[in-house]
N, C-alpha and C positions, 0 to 999 in steps of 0.2 A: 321760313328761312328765305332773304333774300342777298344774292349774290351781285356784286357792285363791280365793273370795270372800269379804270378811266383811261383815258386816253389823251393825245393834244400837248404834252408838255415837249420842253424841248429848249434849246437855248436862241435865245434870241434880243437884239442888241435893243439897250435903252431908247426908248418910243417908238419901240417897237409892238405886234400887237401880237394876241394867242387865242387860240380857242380850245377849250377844254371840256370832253364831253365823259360822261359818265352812263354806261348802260346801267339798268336796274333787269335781272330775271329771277324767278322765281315768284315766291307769292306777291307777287307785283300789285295785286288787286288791294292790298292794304297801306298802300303809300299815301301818307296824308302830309308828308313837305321833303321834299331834299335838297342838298344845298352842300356849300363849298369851306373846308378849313383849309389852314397850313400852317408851316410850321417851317420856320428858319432856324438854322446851325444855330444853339447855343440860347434859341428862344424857344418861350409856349406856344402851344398848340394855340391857334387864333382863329375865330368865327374869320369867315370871308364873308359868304351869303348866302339865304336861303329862299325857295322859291314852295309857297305850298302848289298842293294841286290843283286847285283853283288859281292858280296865277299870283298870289298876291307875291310879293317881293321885300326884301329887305337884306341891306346891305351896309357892313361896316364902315365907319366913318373912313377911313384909310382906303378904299377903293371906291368910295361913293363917286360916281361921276367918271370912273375908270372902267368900270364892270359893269357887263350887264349878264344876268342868269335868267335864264330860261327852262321850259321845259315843253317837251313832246309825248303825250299821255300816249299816242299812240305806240311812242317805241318807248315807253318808258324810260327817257334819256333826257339828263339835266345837262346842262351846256352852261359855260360857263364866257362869254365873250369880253375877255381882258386888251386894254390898249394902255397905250403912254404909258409903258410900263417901267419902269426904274430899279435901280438894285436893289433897292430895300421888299421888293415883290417877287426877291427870289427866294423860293421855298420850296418842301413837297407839300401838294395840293392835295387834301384827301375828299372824297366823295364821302356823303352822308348820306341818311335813309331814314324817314321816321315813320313809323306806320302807325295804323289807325288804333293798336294797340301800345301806344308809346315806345317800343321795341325800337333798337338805335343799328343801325347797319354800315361800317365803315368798309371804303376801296381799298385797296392796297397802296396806292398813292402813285401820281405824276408830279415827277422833278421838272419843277420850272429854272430856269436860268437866266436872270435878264445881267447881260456885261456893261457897261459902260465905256 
């Protein structure tokens, strides 16, 4: 069982920037990627990005070049560093988990807000 926090959302004005972190506790020892969705009023659930534990990266065309995700093995906490942010990347962000058992672990989610 792993339990997922995030944090870092919040409103803030178009090109403007955010940082989004997510704790991971619990069997923490079986995380083999985590990474960022959301989900706008009225839309589907959307990949953002994902980060394995090894570093590699990969990120949705629509925040390519916007985002960067990260992660710290040692606190087990993915981070999520969003800039030139626009309305259309306002959503709730939800934190992911996938372990080394393909078992799938979701946050409770961080409302983003960017105004224009």
């Amino acid at each position: 069982q792993v339990h997922l926090v995030e944090s870092g959302g919040g409103l803030v004005q178009a090109g403007g920037s955010l940082r989004l972190s997510c704790a991971a506790s619990g069997l923490t020892y079986r995380i083999a990627a985590m990474g960022w969705y959301r989900q706008a009023p009225g839309k589907e659930h959307e990949w953002v990005a994902t980060i394995t534990r090894t570093g590699t990266t990969n990120y949705a065309d629509s925040v390519k070049g916007r985002c960067t995700i990260s992660i710290d093995n040692t606190k087990n906490t993915v981070y999520l560093q969003m800039s030139s942010l626009n309305p259309e990347d306002t959503a709730v962000y939800y934190c992911n988990l996938v372990d080394t058992q393909a078992l799938s672990s979701w946050g409770q989610g961080t409302q983003v807000t960017v105004s224009s």
